[in-house]
C-alpha positions in Angstrom: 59.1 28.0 -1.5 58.7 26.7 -5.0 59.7 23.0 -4.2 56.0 23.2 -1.2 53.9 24.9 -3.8 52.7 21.1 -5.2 52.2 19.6 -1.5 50.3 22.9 -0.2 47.9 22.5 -3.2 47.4 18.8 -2.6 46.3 19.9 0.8 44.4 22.2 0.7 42.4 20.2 -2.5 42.1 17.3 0.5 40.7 19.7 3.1 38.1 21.1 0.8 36.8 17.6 -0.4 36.6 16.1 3.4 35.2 19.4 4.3 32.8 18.9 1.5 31.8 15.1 2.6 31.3 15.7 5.6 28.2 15.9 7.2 26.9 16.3 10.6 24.0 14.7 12.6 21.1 16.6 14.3 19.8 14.2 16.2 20.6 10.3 17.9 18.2 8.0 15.6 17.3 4.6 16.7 17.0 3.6 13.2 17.2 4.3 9.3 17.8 3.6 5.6 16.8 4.7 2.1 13.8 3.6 0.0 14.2 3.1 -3.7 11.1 3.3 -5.7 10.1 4.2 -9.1 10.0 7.5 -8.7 13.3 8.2 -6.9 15.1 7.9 -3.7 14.2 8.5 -0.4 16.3 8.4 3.1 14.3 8.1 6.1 15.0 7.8 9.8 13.1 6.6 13.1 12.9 8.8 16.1 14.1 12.1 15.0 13.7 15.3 16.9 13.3 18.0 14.1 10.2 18.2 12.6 9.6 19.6 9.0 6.8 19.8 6.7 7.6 20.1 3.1 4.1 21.0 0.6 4.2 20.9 -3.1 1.4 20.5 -5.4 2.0 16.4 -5.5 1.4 16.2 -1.4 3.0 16.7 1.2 6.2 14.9 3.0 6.7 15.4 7.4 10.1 14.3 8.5 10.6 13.5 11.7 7.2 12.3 12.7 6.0 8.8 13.0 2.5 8.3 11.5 0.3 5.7 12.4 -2.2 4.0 10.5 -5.1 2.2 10.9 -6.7 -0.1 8.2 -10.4 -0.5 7.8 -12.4 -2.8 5.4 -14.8 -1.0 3.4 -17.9 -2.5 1.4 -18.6 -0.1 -1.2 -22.4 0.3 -1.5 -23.7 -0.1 -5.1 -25.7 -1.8 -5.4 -28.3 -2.1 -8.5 -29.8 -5.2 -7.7 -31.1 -5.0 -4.1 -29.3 -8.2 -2.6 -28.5 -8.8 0.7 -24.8 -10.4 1.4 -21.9 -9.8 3.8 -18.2 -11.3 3.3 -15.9 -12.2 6.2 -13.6 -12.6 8.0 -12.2 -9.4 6.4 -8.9 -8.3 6.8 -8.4 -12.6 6.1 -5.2 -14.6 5.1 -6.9 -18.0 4.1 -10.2 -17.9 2.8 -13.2 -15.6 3.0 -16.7 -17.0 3.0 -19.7 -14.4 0.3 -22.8 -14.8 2.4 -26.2 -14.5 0.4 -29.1 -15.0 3.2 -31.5 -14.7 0.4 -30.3 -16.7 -2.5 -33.0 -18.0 -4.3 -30.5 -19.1 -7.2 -30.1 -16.0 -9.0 -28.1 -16.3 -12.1 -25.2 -14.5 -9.6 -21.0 -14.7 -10.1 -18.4 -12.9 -7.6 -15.5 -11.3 -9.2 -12.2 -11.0 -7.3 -10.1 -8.4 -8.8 -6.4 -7.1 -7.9 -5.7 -3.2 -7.3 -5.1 -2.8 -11.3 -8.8 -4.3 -12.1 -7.1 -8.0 -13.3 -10.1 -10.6 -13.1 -8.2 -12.8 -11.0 -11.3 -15.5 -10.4 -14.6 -15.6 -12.2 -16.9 -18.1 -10.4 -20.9 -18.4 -10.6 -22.7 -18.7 -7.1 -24.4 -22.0 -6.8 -25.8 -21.5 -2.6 -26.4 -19.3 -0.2 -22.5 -19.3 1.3 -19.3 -19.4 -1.5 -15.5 -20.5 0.2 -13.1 -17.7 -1.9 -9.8 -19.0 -0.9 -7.4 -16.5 -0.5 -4.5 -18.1 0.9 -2.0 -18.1 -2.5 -2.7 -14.1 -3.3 0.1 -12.0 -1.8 -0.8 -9.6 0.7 -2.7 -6.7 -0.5 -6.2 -5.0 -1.2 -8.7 -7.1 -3.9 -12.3 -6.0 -5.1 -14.9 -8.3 -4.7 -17.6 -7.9 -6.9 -21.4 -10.2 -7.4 -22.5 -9.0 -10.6 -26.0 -10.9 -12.8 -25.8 -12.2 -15.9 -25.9 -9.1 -17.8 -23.2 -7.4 -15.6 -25.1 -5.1 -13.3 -23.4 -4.7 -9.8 -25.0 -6.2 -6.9 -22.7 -5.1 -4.6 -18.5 -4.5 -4.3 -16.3 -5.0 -1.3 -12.6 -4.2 -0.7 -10.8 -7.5 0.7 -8.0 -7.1 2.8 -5.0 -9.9 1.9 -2.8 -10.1 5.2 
């Protein structure tokens, strides 16, 4: 009985780690994978069957639902110095065209910011429609602001990068 003892502990230290990798699935997924961020790791799936809702004080997390979103471009109304001016074509991939109907040259410049407030172009506005191009930003939201020479907002709008 002595000579088994080693081979009956190997064993039975084999059936507790295989027991203790394995792992079952709940339901057939048509896809997955994990997403690796700053803050940690995350595995995901598409088309699950169980639903969950985990709340903590950071937000919230639903697994097994598939959410949809829609995107919207905003112009955020501020505006101190009661001009009139539309930009579009807004969500845009090349350029996007500032339209002042009423420029009489105002001492105006547009401001096209990225997401952390970076100036990324400074120009002054010299007619009544100004070309932004667009086309070598990567895809993501900017702020466009028109601002006078001493800085006061005439108006902000949130540009869409596809």
């Amino acid at each position: 009985m002595i000579k088994n003892y080693p081979q009956i502990i190997v064993m039975l230290l084999v059936c507790l780690l295989w027991a203790g990798l394995a792992q079952a699935q709940e339901s057939a997924n048509t896809t997955g994978g994990d997403a690796t961020g700053l803050g940690g790791t995350a595995a995901y799936s598409i088309g699950q069957v169980v639903y969950t809702t985990q709340n903590s004080s950071n937000g919230s997390v639903a697994q097994g639902v598939q959410h949809a979103y829609d995107v919207y471009a905003i112009g955020i109304e501020h505006n101190e110095l009661n001009v009139a001016m539309d930009v579009y074509p807004n969500p845009t991939s090349d350029n996007i065209i500032l339209q002042i109907p009423d420029f009489n040259n105002q001492q105006l410049w547009y401001r096209l910011l990225d997401a952390q407030g970076k100036i990324i172009v400074k120009e002054k506005i010299i007619t009544q429609q100004s070309a932004i191009n667009m086309y070598p930003l990567s895809s993501a939201t900017y702020f466009l602001q028109v601002v006078n020479q001493e800085n006061k907002q005439a108006q902000s709008f949130s540009i869409i990068k596809k």
